[in-house]
matplotlib code that plots the C-alpha trace (Angstrom):
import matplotlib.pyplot as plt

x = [0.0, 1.2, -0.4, -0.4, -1.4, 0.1, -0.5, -3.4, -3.5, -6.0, -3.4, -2.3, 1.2, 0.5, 2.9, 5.3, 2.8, 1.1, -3.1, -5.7, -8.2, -11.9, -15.1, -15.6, -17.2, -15.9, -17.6, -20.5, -23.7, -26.1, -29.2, -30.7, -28.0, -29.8, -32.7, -29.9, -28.0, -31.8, -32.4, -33.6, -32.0, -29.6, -30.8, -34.1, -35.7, -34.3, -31.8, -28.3, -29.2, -26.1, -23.8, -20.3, -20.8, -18.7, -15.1, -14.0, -11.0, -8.0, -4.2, -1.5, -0.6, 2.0, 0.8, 2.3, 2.8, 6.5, 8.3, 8.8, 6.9, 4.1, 2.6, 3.2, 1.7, -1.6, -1.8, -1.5, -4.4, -6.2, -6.2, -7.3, -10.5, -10.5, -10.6, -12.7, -15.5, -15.9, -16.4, -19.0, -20.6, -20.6, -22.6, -25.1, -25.4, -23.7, -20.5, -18.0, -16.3, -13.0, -12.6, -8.9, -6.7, -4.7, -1.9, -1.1, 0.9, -0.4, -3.3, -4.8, -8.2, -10.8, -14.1, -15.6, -13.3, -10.2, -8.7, -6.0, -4.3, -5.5, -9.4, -7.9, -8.3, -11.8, -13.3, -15.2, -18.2, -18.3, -15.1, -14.9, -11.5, -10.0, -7.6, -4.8, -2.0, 0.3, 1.5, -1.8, -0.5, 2.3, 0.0, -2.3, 0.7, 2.6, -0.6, -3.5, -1.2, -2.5, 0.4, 0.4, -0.4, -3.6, -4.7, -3.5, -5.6, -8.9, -8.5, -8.1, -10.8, -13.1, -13.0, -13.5, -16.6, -17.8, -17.4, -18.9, -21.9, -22.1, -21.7, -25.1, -26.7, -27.9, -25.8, -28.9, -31.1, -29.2, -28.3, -32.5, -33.1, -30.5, -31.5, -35.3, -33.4, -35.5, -32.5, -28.8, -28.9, -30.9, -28.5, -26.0, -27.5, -27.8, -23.8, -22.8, -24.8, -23.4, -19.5, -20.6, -21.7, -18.5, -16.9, -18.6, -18.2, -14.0, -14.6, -16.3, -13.6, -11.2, -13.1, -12.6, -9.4, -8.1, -10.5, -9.0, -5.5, -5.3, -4.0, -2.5, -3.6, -3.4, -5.1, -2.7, -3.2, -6.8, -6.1, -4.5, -7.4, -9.5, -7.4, -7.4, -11.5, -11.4, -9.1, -11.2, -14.4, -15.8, -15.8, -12.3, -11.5, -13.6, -12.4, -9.0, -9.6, -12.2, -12.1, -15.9, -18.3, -21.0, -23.2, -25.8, -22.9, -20.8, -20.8, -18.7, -19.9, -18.5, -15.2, -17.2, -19.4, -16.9, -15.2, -18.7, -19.4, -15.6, -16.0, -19.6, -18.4, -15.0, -16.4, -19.1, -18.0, -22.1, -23.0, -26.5, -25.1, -24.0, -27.2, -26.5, -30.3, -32.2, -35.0, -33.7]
y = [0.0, 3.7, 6.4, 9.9, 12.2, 14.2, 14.1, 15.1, 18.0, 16.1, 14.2, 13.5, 11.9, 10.2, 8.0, 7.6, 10.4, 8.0, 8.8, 9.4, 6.9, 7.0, 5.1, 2.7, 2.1, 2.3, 2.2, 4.5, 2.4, 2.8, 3.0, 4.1, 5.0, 4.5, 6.9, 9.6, 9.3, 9.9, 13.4, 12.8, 15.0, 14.0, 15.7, 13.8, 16.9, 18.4, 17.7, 17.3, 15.0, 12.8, 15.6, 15.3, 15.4, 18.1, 16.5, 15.4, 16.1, 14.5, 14.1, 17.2, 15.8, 16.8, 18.5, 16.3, 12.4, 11.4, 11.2, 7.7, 5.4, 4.3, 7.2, 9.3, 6.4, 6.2, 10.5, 10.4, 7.3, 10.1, 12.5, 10.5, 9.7, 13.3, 14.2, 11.4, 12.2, 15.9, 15.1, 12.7, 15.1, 17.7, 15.7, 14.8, 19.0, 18.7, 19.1, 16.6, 17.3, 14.9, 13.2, 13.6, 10.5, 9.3, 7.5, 6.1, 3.5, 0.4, 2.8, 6.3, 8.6, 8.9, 10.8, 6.8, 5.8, 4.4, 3.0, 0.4, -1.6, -4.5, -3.1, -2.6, 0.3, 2.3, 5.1, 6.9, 8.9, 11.7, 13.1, 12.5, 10.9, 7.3, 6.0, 3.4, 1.9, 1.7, -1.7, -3.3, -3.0, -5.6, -7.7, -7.8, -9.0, -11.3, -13.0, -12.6, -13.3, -9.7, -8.0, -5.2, -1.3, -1.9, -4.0, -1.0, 1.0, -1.2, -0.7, 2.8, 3.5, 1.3, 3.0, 6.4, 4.7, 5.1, 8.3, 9.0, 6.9, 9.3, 12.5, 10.9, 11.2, 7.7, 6.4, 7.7, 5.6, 2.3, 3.2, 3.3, 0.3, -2.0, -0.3, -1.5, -5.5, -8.1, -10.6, -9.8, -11.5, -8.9, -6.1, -8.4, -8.1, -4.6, -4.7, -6.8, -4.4, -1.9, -3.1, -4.9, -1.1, 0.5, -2.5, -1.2, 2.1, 1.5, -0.2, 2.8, 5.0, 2.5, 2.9, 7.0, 7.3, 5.6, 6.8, 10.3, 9.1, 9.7, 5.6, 2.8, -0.8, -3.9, -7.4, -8.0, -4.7, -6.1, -9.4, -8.1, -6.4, -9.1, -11.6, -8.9, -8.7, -12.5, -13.1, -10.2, -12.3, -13.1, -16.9, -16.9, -15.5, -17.6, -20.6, -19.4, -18.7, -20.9, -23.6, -23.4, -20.6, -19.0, -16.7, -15.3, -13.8, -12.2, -8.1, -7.8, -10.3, -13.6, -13.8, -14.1, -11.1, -8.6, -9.5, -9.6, -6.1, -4.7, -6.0, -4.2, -0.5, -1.5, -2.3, 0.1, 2.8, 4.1, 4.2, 3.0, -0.3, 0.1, -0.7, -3.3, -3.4, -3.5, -6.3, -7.0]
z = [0.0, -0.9, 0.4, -0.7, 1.4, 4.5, 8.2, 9.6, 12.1, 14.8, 16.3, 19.8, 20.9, 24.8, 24.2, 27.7, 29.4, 31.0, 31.8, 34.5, 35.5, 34.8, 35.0, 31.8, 28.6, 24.7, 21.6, 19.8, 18.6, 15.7, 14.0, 11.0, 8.9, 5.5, 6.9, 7.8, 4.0, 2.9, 4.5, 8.2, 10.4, 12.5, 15.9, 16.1, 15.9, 19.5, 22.1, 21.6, 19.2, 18.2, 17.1, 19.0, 23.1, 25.1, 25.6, 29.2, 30.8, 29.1, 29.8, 28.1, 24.8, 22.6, 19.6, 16.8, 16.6, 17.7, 14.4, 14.0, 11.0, 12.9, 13.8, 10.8, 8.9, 11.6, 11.3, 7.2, 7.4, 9.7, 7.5, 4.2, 6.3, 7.4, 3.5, 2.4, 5.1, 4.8, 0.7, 1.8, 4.6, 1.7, -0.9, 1.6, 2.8, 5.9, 7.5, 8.7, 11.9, 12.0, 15.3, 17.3, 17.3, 20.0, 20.5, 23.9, 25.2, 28.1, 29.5, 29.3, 30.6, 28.2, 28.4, 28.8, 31.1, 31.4, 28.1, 27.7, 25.4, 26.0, 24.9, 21.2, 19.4, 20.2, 19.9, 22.9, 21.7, 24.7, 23.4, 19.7, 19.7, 18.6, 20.7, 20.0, 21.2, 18.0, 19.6, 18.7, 15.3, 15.8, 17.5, 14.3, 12.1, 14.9, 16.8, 14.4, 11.3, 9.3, 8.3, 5.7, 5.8, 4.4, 7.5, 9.6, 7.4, 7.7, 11.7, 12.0, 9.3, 11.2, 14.3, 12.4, 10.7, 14.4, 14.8, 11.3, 13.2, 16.1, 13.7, 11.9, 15.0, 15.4, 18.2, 20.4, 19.0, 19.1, 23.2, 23.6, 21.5, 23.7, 27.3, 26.0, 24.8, 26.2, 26.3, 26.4, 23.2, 21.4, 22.7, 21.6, 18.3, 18.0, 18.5, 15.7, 13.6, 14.7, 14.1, 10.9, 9.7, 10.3, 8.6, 5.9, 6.2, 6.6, 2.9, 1.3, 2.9, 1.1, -1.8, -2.1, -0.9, -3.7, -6.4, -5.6, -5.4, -1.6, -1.7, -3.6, -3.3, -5.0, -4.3, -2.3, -0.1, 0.2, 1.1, 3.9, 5.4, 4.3, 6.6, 9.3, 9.4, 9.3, 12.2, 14.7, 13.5, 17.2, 15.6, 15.6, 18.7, 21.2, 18.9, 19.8, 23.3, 24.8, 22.5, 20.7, 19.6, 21.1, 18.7, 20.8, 23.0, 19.4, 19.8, 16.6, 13.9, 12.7, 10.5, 7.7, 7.9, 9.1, 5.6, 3.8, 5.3, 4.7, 1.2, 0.0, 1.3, -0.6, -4.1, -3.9, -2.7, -1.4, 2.0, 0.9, 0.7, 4.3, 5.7, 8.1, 10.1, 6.8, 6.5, 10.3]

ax = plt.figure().add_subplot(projection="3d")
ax.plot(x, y, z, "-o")
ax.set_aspect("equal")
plt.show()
């Protein structure tokens, strides 16, 4: 993968600052999309609808990435989103606001609580931001056997497909329709659609960036993301750690649909065909 584009302004460097405890909690949730691409408006009509919440109290961060590879290549994958988005935002009359990404190492405060590196990469809702701990990246190519830039790629643009969620206003909605779940299973359900979506969303990004030049991938780029999406597929991981599978408890979709998902937004390049709670 080649990528052409510089690094993105909206980047914080936590790395060997350490952080500050807080309560818990990761992840935006969603709704609806399809009815937001179509013209609904975002705020539900009143409220604070489901435009960005008012950020909590974070750690000093320097202003600029360290200058070493990995985070020059995580802030110039920012900013391709950040590019990609607001063109999006602008053909459906709205504006995008890019979220801040930071980079942190073993543990750091968030706005949802306290992050760490073990959680993965996530991005917290109440303050707009994607955290990650670069390391998770060598963990993707040395544990879950997805090397390649491209698989980097597919995880940062995922977690931005989240806060694209939360921008649309619809993470609201998804938060009311699992506090009213009859089962943990249902929530459970609402979940998977809601990673499944930002699969898809991290494939139409994909799809942009590299229709405007922004990136450079082959089959083999894909491929990588492709076995990257396969081995995070909730399947695969409680084959891996408990020895069988239990659907009813997945909160991120099987193997098979995180690459189906990945794969639509990629080779269509519409966020119509993102519409993971259709006919559902």
């Amino acid at each position: 993968m080649r990528i052409n584009t510089g690094p993105s302004g909206n980047v914080e460097d936590r790395r060997g600052m350490g952080g500050l405890a807080a309560g818990g909690g990761i992840g935006a949730l969603v709704l609806g999309l399809l009815y937001m691409l179509l013209g609904g408006d975002p705020s539900g009509g009143g409220g604070n609808g489901g435009g960005v919440n008012v950020p909590g109290t974070t750690p000093p961060s320097r202003q600029a990435p360290a200058d070493d590879a990995e985070g020059r290549f995580a802030s110039q994958v920012l900013a391709s989103t950040e590019q990609t988005w607001t063109a999006i935002f602008q053909g459906m009359g709205q504006q995008y606001q890019p979220p801040r990404l930071v980079l942190f190492e073993g543990g750091t405060g968030t706005a949802c609580g306290y992050g760490q590196s073990a959680m993965g990469p996530f991005y917290c809702p109440r303050d707009a931001r994607v955290y990650i701990d670069l390391g998770f990246y060598r963990e993707l190519s040395q544990r879950f056997h997805a090397p390649g830039d491209f698989a980097k790629s597919y995880v940062l643009a995922h977690e931005v497909g989240h806060h694209v969620q939360n921008l649309l206003g619809i993470s609201e909605q998804v938060e009311r329709a699992q506090q009213a779940a009859s089962s943990k299973e249902e929530a459970n359900a609402y979940s998977v659609r809601l990673e499944l979506q930002a699969d898809c969303l991290a494939g139409v990004w994909a799809n942009k960036a590299r229709e405007r030049g922004e990136i450079e991938i082959d089959q083999n780029d894909v491929q990588t993301a492709l076995n990257a999406a396969t081995a995070i597929g909730d399947d695969k991981l409680q084959q891996e750690g408990q020895g069988y599978v239990v659907p009813e408890s997945f909160t991120h979709g099987s193997s098979a649909q995180r690459v189906e998902w990945f794969s639509r937004g990629l080779q269509s390049g519409d966020l119509r065909q993102c519409d993971t709670f259709q006919g559902r």
